[in-house]
C-alpha positions as CSV (number, residue, x, y, z in Angstrom):
1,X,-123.5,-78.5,20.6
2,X,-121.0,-77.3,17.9
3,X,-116.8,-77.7,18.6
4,X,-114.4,-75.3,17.2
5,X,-111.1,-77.2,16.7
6,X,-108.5,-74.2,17.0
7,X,-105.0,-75.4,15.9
8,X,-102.4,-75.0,18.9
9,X,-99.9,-73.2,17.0
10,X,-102.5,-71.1,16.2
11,X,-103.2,-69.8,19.6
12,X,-99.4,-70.0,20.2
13,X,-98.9,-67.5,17.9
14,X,-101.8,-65.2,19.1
15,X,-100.6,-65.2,22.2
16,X,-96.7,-65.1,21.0
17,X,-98.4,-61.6,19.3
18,X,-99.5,-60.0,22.6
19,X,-96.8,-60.5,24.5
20,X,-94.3,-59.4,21.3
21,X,-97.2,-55.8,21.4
22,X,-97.0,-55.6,25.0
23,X,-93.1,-55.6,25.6
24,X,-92.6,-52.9,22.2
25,X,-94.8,-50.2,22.8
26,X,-96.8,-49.6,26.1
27,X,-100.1,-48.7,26.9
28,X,-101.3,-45.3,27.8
29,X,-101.9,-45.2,31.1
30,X,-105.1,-43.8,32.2
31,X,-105.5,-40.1,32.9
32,X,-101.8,-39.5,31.9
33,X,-100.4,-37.5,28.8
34,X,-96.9,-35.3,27.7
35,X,-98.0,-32.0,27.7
36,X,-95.9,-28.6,26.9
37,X,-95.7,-25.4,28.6
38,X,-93.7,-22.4,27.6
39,X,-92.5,-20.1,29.6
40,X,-92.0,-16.4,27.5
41,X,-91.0,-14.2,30.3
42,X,-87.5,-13.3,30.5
43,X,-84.7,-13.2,27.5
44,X,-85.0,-16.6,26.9
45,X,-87.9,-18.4,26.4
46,X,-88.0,-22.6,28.0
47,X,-90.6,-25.1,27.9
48,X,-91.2,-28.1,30.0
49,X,-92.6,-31.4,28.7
50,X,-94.2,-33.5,31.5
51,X,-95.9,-36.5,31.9
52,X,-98.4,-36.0,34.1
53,X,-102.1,-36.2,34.8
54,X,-103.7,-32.8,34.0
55,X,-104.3,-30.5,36.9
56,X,-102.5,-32.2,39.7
57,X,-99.1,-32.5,41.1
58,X,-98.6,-36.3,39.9
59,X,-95.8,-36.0,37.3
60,X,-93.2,-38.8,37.1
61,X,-90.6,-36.8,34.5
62,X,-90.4,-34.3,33.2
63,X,-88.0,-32.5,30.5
64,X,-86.9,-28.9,30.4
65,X,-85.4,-26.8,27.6
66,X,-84.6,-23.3,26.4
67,X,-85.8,-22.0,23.2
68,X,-82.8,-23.5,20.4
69,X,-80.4,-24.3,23.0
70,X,-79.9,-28.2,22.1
71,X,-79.9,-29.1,25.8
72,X,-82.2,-30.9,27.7
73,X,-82.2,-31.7,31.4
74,X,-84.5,-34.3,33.0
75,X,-86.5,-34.3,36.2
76,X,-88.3,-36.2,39.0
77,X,-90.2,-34.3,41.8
78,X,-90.7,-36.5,44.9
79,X,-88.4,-39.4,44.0
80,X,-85.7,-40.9,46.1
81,X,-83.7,-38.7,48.1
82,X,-80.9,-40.5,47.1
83,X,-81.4,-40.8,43.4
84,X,-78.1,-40.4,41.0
85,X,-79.7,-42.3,38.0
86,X,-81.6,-42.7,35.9
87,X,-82.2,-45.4,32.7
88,X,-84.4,-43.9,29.5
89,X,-85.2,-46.0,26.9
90,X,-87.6,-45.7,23.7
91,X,-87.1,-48.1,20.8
92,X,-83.8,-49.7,20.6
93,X,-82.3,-46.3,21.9
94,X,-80.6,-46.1,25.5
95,X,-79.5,-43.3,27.5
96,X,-78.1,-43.6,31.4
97,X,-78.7,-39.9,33.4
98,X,-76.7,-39.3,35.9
99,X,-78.1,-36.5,38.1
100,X,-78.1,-34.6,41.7
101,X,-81.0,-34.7,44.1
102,X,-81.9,-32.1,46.4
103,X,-83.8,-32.8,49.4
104,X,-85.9,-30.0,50.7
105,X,-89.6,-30.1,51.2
106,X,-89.7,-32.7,48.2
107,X,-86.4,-34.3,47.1
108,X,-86.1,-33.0,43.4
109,X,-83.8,-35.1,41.2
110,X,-81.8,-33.0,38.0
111,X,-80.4,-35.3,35.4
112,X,-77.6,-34.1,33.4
113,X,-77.9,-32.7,30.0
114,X,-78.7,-34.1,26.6
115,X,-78.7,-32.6,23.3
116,X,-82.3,-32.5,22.0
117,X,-80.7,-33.9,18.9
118,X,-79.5,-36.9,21.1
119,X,-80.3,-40.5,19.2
120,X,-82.4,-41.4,22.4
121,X,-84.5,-38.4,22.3
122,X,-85.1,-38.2,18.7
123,X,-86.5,-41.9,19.2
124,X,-88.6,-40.7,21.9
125,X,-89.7,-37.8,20.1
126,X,-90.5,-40.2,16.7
127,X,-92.3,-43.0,19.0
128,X,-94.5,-41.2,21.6
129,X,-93.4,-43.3,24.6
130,X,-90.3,-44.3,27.0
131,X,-89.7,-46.3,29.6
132,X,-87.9,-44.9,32.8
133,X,-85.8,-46.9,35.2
134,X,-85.1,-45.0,38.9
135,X,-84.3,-46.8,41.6
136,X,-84.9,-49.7,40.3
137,X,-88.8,-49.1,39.6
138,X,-89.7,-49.2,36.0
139,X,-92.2,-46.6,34.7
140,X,-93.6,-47.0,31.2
141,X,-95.0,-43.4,29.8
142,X,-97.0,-43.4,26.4
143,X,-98.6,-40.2,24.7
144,X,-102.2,-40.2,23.2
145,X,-102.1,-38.5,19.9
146,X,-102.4,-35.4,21.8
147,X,-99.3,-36.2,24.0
148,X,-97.6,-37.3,20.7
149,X,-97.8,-33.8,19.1
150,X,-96.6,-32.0,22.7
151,X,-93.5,-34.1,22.5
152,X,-93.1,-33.3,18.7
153,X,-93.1,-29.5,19.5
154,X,-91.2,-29.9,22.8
155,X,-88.5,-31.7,20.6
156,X,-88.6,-29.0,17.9
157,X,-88.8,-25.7,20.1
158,X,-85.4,-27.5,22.3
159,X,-83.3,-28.5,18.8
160,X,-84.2,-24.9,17.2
């Protein structure tokens, strides 16, 4: 039988790595990615980037825009119906929504505006990922290459 002596500080500092990876930049979550729609019809065209998993309903945030218009409003379909906030963060940028939620069929929250040239959303836009905070539940939201580029256009199309 053969021993491997592994130094402790050794393994400290592997593990010291994971967690150091695992609170920067989160994981994709399976079957989710940012994706962009534009919408051409009318004067103006908009977009909406939103996390989601393809073909279904389940979106936690989303992001709308019009074409050049510097201004872009967050969303949550089916949240709290008493949501007024919410906390975005990517990177060492921070940005506190305050919004309105409307409680029809599905209470639909509508954060305030943000310039698409904002600090936070350019950090978002540069990293792939954010981490939302609504009533009190963190969600962390990654893109795959795929989702990276979405936000990149999303970002571009809403700056002008």
């Amino acid at each position: 039988m053969k021993r491997v002596l592994v130094p402790v500080c050794g393994i400290l500092a592997l593990a010291t790595g994971a967690a150091a990876s695992a609170a920067g930049t989160p994981a994709v979550n399976d079957g989710y990615d940012w994706a962009m729609r534009v919408n051409d019809e009318g004067p103006v065209k908009d977009a909406i980037l939103a996390y989601e998993v393809d073909g279904t309903d389940d979106q936690p945030l989303n992001f709308t825009c019009e074409e050049g218009g510097d201004r872009v409003f967050a969303g949550i379909s089916g949240g709290a119906p008493d949501l007024t906030a919410i906390e975005l963060a990517s990177g060492d940028q921070r940005v506190r929504l305050a919004g309105t939620t409307e409680a029809d069929e599905m209470p639909t929250f509508t954060a305030q505006e943000m310039p698409a040239t904002f600090p936070f959303f350019r950090a978002f836009a540069a990293n792939g990922w954010l981490r939302m905070t609504a009533d009190g539940a963190i969600t962390d939201m990654a893109a795959t290459s795929v989702g990276k580029q979405a936000i990149a256009r999303f970002a571009a199309f809403c700056a002008g």
